[in-house]
N, C-alpha and C positions, 0 to 999 in steps of 0.2 A: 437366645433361646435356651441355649446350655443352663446357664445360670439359675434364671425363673424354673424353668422345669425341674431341678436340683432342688431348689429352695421348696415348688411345691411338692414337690413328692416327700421330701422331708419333713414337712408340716404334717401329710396325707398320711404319714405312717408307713410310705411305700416303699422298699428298696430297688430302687432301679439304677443301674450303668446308663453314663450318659457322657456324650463326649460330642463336640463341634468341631469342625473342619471345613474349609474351603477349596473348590473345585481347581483355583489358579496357585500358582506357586508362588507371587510376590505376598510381601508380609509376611512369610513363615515368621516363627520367632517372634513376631511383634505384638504390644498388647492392644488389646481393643482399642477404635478409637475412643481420646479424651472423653468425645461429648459423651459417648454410650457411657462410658465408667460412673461418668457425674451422674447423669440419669437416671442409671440403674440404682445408683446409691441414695439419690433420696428416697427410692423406695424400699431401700433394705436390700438389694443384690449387691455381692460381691463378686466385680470382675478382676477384680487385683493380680490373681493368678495365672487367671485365661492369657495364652498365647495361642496366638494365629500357627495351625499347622494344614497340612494339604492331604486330603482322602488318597488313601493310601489301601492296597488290592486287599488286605488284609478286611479290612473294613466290612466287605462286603457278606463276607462269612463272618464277622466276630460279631456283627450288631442282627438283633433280630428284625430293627425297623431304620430306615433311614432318610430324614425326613431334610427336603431343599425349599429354600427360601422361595423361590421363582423357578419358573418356567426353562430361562440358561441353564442353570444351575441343576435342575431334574433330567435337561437332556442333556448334559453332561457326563451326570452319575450314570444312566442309562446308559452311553457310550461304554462304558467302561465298566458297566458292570456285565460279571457273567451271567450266563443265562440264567438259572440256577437259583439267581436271588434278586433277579428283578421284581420279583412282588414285593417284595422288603422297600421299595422306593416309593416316595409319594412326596406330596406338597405340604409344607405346615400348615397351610390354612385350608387344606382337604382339597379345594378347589379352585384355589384363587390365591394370586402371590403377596408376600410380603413386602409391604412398600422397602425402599433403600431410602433410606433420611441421611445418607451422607451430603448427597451435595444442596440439599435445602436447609431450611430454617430449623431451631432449637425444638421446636413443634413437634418435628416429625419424628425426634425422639421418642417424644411421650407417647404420639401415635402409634409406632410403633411398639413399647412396651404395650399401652393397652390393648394390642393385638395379640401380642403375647402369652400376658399373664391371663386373656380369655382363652385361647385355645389351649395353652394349659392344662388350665382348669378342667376343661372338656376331656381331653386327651386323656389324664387322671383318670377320670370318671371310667372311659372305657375302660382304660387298662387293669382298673382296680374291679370289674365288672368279672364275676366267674364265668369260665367259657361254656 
């Protein structure tokens, strides 16, 4: 998600902070997996950089919006976040979860970018919308 939303705000003219994080602590440190890297890069993202690190209490006050893959993962942040800035949580795909193409087929890669790079898109549009 980091990546694509990066890449299109940067296209969009937009400057936005943007930073990724996982709810568990294994894989700090480590980079995306393989398949994603390959994937992302035929379509022009650079994951190269991205290391796996863990949502950290700062987070909760430093980011205006903070958006969870699934369902675990939203009541997780929830658990843990203060009261204060729980509207700041919500789902990438508004209202429905993000598939996991880890333990399936090369597919579910692609599936999931084009999940992506559409809500994106979308996301953009709001955010670039005067309030």
């Amino acid at each position: 998600m980091e990546a694509v939303l990066r890449a299109k705000a940067r296209l969009a003219g937009l400057t936005i902070e943007f930073d990724s994080a996982g709810t568990e602590s294994y894989h700090i440190g480590d980079p995306p997996d393989p398949r994603s890297i390959r994937h992302a890069k035929e379509r022009g993202y650079d994951l190269s950089g991205l290391r796996a690190r863990q949502v950290h209490a700062n987070d909760f006050h430093s980011f205006d919006l903070i958006l969870a893959a699934d369902e675990l993962n939203l009541h997780e942040l929830r658990r843990r976040c203060p009261p204060e800035y729980k509207a700041r949580l919500r789902l990438f795909l508004d209202d429905v979860a993000l598939p996991d193409p880890y333990y399936g087929e090369s597919d579910g890669f692609e599936k999931v970018l084009d999940l992506v790079e559409k809500q994106a898109v979308l996301l953009l549009s709001r955010w670039s919308q005067p309030n």
